[in-house]
N, C-alpha and C positions, 0 to 999 in steps of 0.2 A: 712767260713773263721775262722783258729785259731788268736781271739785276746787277747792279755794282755793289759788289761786297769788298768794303774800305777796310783792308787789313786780311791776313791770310794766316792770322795765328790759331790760337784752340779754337777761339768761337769761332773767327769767320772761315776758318779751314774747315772745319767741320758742319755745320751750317748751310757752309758757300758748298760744300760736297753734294750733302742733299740735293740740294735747286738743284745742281747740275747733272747727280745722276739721274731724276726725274723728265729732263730734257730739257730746264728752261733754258736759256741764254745770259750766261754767268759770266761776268768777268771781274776775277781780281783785282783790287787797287793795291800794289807793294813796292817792297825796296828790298833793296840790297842784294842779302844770301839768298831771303826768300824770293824773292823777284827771278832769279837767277835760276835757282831749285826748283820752279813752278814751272819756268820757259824750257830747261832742259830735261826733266826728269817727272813732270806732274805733280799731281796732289796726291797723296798717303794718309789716309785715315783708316788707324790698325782699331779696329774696336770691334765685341760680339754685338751691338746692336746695329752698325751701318759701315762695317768694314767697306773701301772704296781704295781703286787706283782711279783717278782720271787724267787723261791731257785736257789741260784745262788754256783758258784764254789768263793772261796779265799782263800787268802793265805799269810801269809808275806816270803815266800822262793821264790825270782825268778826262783831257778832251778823248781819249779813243775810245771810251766807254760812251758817245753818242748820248741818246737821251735815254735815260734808263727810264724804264717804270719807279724801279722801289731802288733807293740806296741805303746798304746797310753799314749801318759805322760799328767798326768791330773793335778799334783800338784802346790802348790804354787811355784814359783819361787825362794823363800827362798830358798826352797827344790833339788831345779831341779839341780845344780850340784852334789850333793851327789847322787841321782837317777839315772841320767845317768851315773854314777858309778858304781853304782849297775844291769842295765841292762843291760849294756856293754856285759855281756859275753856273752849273746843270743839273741846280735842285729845285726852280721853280715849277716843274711839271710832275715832278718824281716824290715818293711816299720818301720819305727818310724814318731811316728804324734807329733809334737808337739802342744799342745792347750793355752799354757799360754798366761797371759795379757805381754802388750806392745810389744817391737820389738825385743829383745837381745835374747828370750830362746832357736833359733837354734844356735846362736853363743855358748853358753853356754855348750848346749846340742853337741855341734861339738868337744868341749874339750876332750872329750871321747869315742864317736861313728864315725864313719867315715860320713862324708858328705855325701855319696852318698846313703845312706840308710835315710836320714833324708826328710823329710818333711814337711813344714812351715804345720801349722792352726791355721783359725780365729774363734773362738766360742763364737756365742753372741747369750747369754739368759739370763734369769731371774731365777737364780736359789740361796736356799739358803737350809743348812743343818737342818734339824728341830729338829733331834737326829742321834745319829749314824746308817745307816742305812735306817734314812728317809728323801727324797729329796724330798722340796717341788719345782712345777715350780710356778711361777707368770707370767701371760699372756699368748700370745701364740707364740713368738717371740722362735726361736731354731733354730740355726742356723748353719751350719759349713763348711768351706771355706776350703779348702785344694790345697795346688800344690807344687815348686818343684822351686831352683833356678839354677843357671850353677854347675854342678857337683852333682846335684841333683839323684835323684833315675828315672827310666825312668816313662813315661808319662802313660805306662801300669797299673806298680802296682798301679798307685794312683786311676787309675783310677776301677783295684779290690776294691780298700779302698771303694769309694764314691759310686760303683755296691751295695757293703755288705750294706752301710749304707742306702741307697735308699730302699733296702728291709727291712727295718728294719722303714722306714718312718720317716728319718732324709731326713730333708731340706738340699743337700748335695752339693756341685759341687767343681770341681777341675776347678782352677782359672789358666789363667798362666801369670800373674803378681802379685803374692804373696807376695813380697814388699810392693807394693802397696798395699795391701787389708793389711797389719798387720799394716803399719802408717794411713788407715782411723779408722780402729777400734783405735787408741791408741788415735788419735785425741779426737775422741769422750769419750773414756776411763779415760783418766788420767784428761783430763778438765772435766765432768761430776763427776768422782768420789771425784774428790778433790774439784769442789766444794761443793758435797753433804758432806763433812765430815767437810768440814770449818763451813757451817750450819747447819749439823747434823741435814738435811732433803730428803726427796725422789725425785723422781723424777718431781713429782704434783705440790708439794709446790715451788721447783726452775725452772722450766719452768713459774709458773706463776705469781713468785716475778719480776718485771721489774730490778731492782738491781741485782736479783741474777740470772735474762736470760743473764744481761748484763756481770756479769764474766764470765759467760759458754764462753758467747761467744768470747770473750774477750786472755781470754787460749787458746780457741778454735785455736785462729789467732795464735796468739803466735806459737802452735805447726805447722802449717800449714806453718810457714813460717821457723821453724826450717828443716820438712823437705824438704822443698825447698831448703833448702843450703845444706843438705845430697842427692841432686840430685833425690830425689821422687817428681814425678809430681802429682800435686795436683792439680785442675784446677780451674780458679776461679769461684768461688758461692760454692766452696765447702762448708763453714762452714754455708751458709746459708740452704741447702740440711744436714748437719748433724743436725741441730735445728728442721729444719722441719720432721724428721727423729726421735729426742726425742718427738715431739709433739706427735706424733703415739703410743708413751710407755704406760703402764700400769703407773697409776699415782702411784702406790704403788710398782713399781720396784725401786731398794735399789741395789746400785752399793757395790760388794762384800767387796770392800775398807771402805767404811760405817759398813757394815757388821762387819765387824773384828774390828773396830776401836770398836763399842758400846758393843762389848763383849772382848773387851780387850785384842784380838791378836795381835800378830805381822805382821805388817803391812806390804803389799807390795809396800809403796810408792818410795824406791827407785831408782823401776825398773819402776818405772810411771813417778810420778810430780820429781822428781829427775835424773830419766833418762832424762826428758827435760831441765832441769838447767842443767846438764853434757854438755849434745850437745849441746847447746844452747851456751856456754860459748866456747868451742871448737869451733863452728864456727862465732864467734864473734858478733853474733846479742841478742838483748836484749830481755826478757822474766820476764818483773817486776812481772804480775801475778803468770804466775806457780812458780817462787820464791815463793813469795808470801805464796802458796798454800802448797808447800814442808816446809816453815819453822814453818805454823805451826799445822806439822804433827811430825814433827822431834821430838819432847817428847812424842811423843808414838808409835814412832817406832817398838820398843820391848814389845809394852804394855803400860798399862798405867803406868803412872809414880809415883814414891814412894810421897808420903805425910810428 
């Protein structure tokens, strides 16, 4: 399978690794250090479940990537309308995957590409950029959920997508309630991440603070009951099954929100603890926590903030 994997950071480094140590025909979409790092020195994924060197192909030109089969969009969400811009001109034949955190990136990504080429995905791992170039994983959790909604791409290609990535030794399946599986990860996501950033600790320390299990959990509800009034069935004992679920983690997994917050990017809480205060307030039920959690992210949104 020809892929373009849009972005060459945790996910699509890692990810984009598999395809290619498997033998598909993988190329990189990047910039800058990484773009640079990939052309002179390969791809680096140090990890016990798919440690990888490769010389890999990249490129910051869409057109060199030809017509791909599958295009995988791996970037932050910041990012992801201007990208789907940008690969717009050679996604009418091609499955596009989308990987991003929370629930909004195919709406996003539909702004530009036709729906029926697009593709929900759910991607949870443990991953973080150590230089450009080099992916570390943490644990052995890799995961990736794919499927399709009403006007979706048909149930074949996805299921090339999830054939290529099986060979490749991605933990892989095509789901077909894809709704569903992007509001359990967000569940888990935006309440785990924001409150690791509110205490600016991992995963260890706030599973086994009883104060700080109690806001996981707490957000946890909160979003579980937003999407319930967004018509996603959620069923009960869910947030107790996503706790038991963090318990399993690597204590030294570090939600990518944490990540960016301590090195001073810009943050995607938005499209997380923000996205839940949006709906939340649109469907009229209360969410004191992830408020909470979004306001006080909101000064470093862009960064951190001037002195």
């Amino acid at each position: 399978m020809r892929l373009l994997m849009v972005g060459a950071g945790g996910i699509g480094g890692y990810f984009g690794a598999c395809f290619a140590a498997a033998g598909h025909d993988v190329t990189f979409l990047a910039r800058g250090a990484t773009l640079a790092a990939l052309r002179e020195r390969g791809l680096t994924v140090e990890s016990t479940v798919a440690p990888a060197h490769l010389v890999v192909k990249a490129t910051d030109r869409v057109e060199d990537a030809g017509r791909p089969d599958a295009i995988v969009l791996c970037t932050k969400l910041a990012d992801l309308d201007s990208v789907a811009v940008q690969v717009a001109p050679i996604a009418a034949s091609a499955l596009v995957v989308t990987t991003q955190n929370g629930v909004e990136a195919p709406d996003i990504v539909g702004r530009h590409i036709d729906r029926s080429r697009i593709a929900p995905g759910v991607a949870q791992i443990g991953v973080a950029i150590k230089s450009p170039g080099v992916i570390v994983h943490t644990g052995t959790l890799a995961r990736l959920r794919v499927g399709t909604v009403a006007g979706g791409p048909p149930a074949d290609a996805v299921d090339a997508f999830v054939t290529a990535g099986r060979q490749g030794g991605i933990d892989i399946e095509r789901v077909d309630d894809i709704q569903r599986a992007l509001w359990e990860k967000f569940v888990f996501l935006a309440a785990l991440s924001g409150t690791a950033c509110l205490a600016r600790q991992r995963v260890g320390v706030i599973r086994e603070d009883p104060d700080l299990r109690a806001t996981l959990r707490d957000a946890m509800r909160e979003i579980v009951t937003v999407a319930r009034a967004r018509g996603i069935d959620l069923p009960d004992g869910f947030v107790d099954k996503q706790l038991a679920f963090v318990d399993g983690l690597h204590p030294q997994m570090c939600p990518s929100l944490l990540l960016d917050l301590t090195e001073r990017r810009r943050l995607e809480a938005p499209w997380l603890q923000g996205a839940v205060v949006r709906m939340a307030a649109a469907a009229g039920v209360e969410a004191p926590v992830m408020r909470t959690l979004y306001a006080a992210l909101k000064p470093y949104l862009d960064g951190a903030p001037a002195h």
